[in-house]
Structure formats: C-alpha cells, structure tokens
C-alpha positions, 0 to 999 in steps of 0.5 A: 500500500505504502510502496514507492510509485513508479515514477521517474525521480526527480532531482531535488538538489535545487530545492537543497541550496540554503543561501535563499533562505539565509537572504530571507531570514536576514531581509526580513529581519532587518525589515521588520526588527523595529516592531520589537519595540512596538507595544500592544494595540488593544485590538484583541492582544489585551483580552487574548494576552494581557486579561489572560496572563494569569493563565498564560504564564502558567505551563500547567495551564496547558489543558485548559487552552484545549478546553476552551474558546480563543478567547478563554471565554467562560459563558457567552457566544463561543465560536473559535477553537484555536488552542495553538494559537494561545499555546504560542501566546503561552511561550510568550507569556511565561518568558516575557509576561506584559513585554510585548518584545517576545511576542514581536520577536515571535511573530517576526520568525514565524513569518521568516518560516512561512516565507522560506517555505513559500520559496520551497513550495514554489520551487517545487511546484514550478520547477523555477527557483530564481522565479520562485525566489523571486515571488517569495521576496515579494511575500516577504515584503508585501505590505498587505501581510505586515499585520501578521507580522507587527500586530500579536494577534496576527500570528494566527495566520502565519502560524496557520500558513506554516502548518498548511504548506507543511501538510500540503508539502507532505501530500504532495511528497506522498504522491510523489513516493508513498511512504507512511512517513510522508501520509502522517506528516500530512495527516499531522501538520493538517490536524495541527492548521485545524488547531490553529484556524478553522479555515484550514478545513478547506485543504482537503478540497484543494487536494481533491481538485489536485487529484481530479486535474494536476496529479491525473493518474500519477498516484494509485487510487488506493493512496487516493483513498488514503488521503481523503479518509484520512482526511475525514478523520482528523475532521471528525477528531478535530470537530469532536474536540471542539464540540466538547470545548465549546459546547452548545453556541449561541450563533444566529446562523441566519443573520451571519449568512446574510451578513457573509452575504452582504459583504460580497464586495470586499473581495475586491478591496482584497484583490485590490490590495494585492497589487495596488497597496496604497490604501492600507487600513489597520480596521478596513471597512467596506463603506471606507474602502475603494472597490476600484482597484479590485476591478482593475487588479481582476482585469488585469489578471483575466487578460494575462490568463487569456493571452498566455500561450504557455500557461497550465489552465489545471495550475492557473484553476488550482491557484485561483481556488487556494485564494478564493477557498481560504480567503472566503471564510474570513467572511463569515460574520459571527458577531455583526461587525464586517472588518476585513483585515488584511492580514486574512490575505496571508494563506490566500497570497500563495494562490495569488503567487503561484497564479503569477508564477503560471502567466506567460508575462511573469515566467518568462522573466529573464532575471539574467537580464540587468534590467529584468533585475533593476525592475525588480529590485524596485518593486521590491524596495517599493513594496519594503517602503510602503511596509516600513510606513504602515508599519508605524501605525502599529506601534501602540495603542493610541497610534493604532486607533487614530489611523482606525479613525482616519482610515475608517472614520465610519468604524463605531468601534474604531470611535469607541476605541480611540474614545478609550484611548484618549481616556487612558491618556486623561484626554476627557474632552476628546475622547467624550468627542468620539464615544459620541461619535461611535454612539452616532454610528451605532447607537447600540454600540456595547461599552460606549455608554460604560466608557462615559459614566467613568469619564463623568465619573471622574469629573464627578459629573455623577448625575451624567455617570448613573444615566450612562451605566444604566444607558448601557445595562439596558443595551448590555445587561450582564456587562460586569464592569457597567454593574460594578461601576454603579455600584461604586457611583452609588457609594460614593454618592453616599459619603458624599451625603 
C-alpha cells in the first residue's frame, strides 16, 4: 500500500541550496526588527494576552487552552477553537509576561518560516527557483501581510500558513513516493492548521481538485483513498474536540449568512490590495474602502490568463481556488461587525503567487537580464517602503486607533476605541468627542455608554455617570464592569451625603 510509485525521480538538489533562505531570514529581519519595540494595540492582544496572563504564564495551564474558546471565554457566544494559537501566546507569556518584545520577536520568525517555505513550495511546484525566489521576496515584503507580522494577534495566520504548506508539502511528497512517513506528516501538520484556524478545513478540497486535474493518474487510487479518509478523520477528531470545548453556541446562523452575504464586495478591496497597496487600513471597512482597484487588479489578471500561450489552465484553476477557498471564510460574520483585515490575505497570497508564477508575462522573466533585475529590485524596495510606513501605525495603542479613525472614520468601534484611548491618556474632552461619535454610528454600540459614566465619573459629573451605566445595562445587561461601576457611583454618592 505504502510502496514507492513508479515514477521517474526527480532531482531535488535545487530545492537543497540554503543561501535563499539565509537572504530571507536576514531581509526580513532587518525589515521588520523595529516592531520589537512596538507595544500592544488593544485590538484583541489585551483580552487574548494581557486579561489572560494569569493563565498564560502558567505551563500547567496547558489543558485548559484545549478546553476552551480563543478567547478563554467562560459563558457567552463561543465560536473559535484555536488552542495553538494561545499555546504560542503561552511561550510568550511565561518568558516575557506584559513585554510585548517576545511576542514581536515571535511573530517576526514565524513569518521568516512561512516565507522560506513559500520559496520551497514554489520551487517545487514550478520547477523555477530564481522565479520562485523571486515571488517569495515579494511575500516577504508585501505590505498587505505586515499585520501578521507587527500586530500579536496576527500570528494566527502565519502560524496557520506554516502548518498548511507543511501538510500540503507532505501530500504532495506522498504522491510523489508513498511512504507512511510522508501520509502522517500530512495527516499531522493538517490536524495541527485545524488547531490553529478553522479555515484550514478547506485543504482537503484543494487536494481533491489536485487529484481530479494536476496529479491525473500519477498516484494509485488506493493512496487516493488514503488521503481523503484520512482526511475525514482528523475532521471528525478535530470537530469532536471542539464540540466538547465549546459546547452548545449561541450563533444566529441566519443573520451571519446574510451578513457573509452582504459583504460580497470586499473581495475586491482584497484583490485590490494585492497589487495596488496604497490604501492600507489597520480596521478596513467596506463603506471606507475603494472597490476600484479590485476591478482593475481582476482585469488585469483575466487578460494575462487569456493571452498566455504557455500557461497550465489545471495550475492557473488550482491557484485561483487556494485564494478564493481560504480567503472566503474570513467572511463569515459571527458577531455583526464586517472588518476585513488584511492580514486574512496571508494563506490566500500563495494562490495569488503561484497564479503569477503560471502567466506567460511573469515566467518568462529573464532575471539574467540587468534590467529584468533593476525592475525588480524596485518593486521590491517599493513594496519594503510602503511596509516600513504602515508599519508605524502599529506601534501602540493610541497610534493604532487614530489611523482606525482616519482610515475608517465610519468604524463605531474604531470611535469607541480611540474614545478609550484618549481616556487612558486623561484626554476627557476628546475622547467624550468620539464615544459620541461611535454612539452616532451605532447607537447600540456595547461599552460606549460604560466608557462615559467613568469619564463623568471622574469629573464627578455623577448625575451624567448613573444615566450612562444604566444607558448601557439596558443595551448590555450582564456587562460586569457597567454593574460594578454603579455600584461604586452609588457609594460614593453616599459619603458624599
């Protein structure tokens, strides 16, 4: 069953050169190294890590991070099983507690061991290493992927990506020689991308396809077999894990379809930022997004397919659906707010690569060729500029809030956020402007109402304060911090009689 095909082997001796590798680590290092001295950003770090440390710092702790929700959640709506992101968020922790240092330094070489595999598949894949090369420093630098790299919680996707390259690795190992080694590598590194994000439960159909129109007839059906039972049962154990973690949801499935479906359009702010990225957004919402560039990003691309006489259709279809079958489920809307950020683009560039490496326009590069090279050293420094940039709006809480606001003005959560942000620096004033304006947005937007009984709290507004706390337990009735928040306005008010 596990006997070698008999294929023609191949020589793999190109694939073994570390020199690309070693340019990768050092290229991506000197570029992203600032952000080890960037901070949190309260954008999910604060409840993921710094409201968890407790539990985090703590290796005995480990069964637990299994045992629940992503977001260690006791009651309430409990969708995402992802223990081995928090199991990352655990190294941290115990090393380096609050310091947001280690958790930088973490996300930086995950992103150095994503990249390096993206030069390995590639190479593999199209059989052209300096292409492949190439295209890989282009994942490495690509300003779109930098929020998976400088903010901490965007390890989900690195870490996710590291773990589906690995197990597509291993499958397409095994169909080149089917050995056991190679069957439970994959099945290994699949199970351990379940662990990591749900949208890794896509992969088996991307290895259906691959059976059905690039590996026709190369594999015995037997092994074929192998693998999609295989398959279904990691599923079936990873489904059951979950299932037993999370118990019964509390999910409107009906308004999250239409919610998914109502936000169609941002596949093109998406497509867009792929080779357009000059309207970035740390928040992107669809009302403050462009759609134009998408249009024209998937002109360009259809036009390149038709009028490419070398192309491999079976690749092209194969790369289109890796893009759209991982980035479709970040569509999905379980808590009625439609961010689309752009780090969910991370696993999904592969696609968007490998589609580039199958154009006549791209493969036919000469990069012998001195102005083959200048042009892309260009892009590249290019792509590195617009990086290092955006990478600014990420260096703190406050930073990263005000460009929330200035990119997506139309955000409520952005408003409310830099409201709170502004209250943590004693600026009042400001930020009752933006919990107003969140309010005006949103008038059911959760926390706001909270946020400015403490602020008319603490300038002993208290008449204000109790109509706030009591604004918001109407809108958010088991909010702990709006109960306690009454409860000692309402002490105070009795000394002061």
């Amino acid at each position: 069953m596990f006997n070698n095909l008999s294929l023609e082997k191949k020589n793999w001796s190109h694939l073994k050169s570390w020199r690309p590798y070693f340019i990768i680590l050092v290229i991506g290092f000197l570029l992203y190294s600032p952000s080890l001295g960037f901070y949190f950003t309260y954008l999910d770090d604060n409840v993921l890590i710094l409201q968890h440390l407790h539990i985090l710092e703590h290796f005995q702790n480990i069964i637990h991070l299994f045992s629940t929700d992503v977001f260690l959640s006791v009651v309430g709506s409990r969708f995402y099983y992802r223990p081995l992101l928090n199991l990352s968020f655990m190294f941290g922790a115990h090393w380096g507690g609050a310091q947001a240092y280690f958790y930088h330094l973490n996300n930086i070489l995950l992103h150095l061991i994503a990249s390096g595999l993206v030069f390995y598949l590639l190479s593999f894949l199209t059989r052209k290493r300096t292409l492949a090369f190439f295209l890989s420093l282009i994942f490495l630098v690509h300003p779109v992927l930098l929020q998976a790299v400088v903010w901490i919680p965007g390890r989900n996707n690195s870490l996710l990506a590291i773990f589906v390259f690995l197990a597509f690795l291993f499958f397409l190992k095994f169909l080149k020689q089917a050995k056991l080694f190679h069957y439970l590598f994959y099945l290994f590194f699949f199970f351990l991308a379940l662990l990591t994000k749900e949208s890794a439960i896509v992969l088996p159909l991307l290895i259906i396809f691959y059976f059905a129109f690039i590996d026709t007839g190369q594999s015995s059906r037997t092994d074929r077999w192998l693998l999609v039972f295989g398959s279904v049962a990691v599923d079936f154990i990873w489904f059951l894990m979950r299932s037993l973690a999370l118990g019964s949801e509390t999910i409107n499935y009906s308004t999250t379809f239409w919610d998914t479906i109502h936000s169609w359009s941002a596949i093109f702010i998406y497509l867009g930022k792929l080779l357009f990225p000059i309207h970035l957004s740390v928040l992107p919402i669809i009302p403050d997004s462009t759609l134009v560039f998408g249009v024209i990003t998937l002109i360009l691309l259809a036009v390149a397919w038709i009028f490419s006489k070398q192309k491999r259709n079976n690749y092209l279809i194969f790369a289109s659906l890796w893009f759209l079958l991982f980035l479709l489920p970040s569509f999905i809307n379980f808590d009625g707010r439609p961010y689309f950020l752009e780090h969910r683009l991370y696993l999904p560039f592969f696609g968007f690569l490998l589609f580039l490496a199958e154009l006549d326009w791209i493969k036919k590069l000469n990069f012998q060729k001195r102005q083959v090279q200048i042009a892309g050293l260009l892009i590249l420094l290019i792509l590195a500029g617009i990086t290092i940039k955006h990478s600014q709006n990420f260096k703190n809480r406050l930073t990263f809030w005000e460009s929330a606001v200035e990119t997506s003005p139309h955000s409520s959560l952005a408003q409310k956020n830099l409201g709170a942000m502004y209250y943590f620096s004693g600026e009042y004033s400001r930020a009752i402007k933006h919990d107003q304006l969140a309010l005006d947005l949103n008038s059911q937007e959760a926390m706001v109402h909270n946020n400015l009984g403490v602020i008319y709290m603490n300038q002993q507004k208290y008449s204000l304060a109790k109509k706030e706390f009591r604004i918001e337990l109407k809108i958010n009735p088991h909010y702990r911090p709006a109960l306690n928040n009454l409860q000692i306005l309402s002490q105070r008010q009795k000394l002061l009689k």
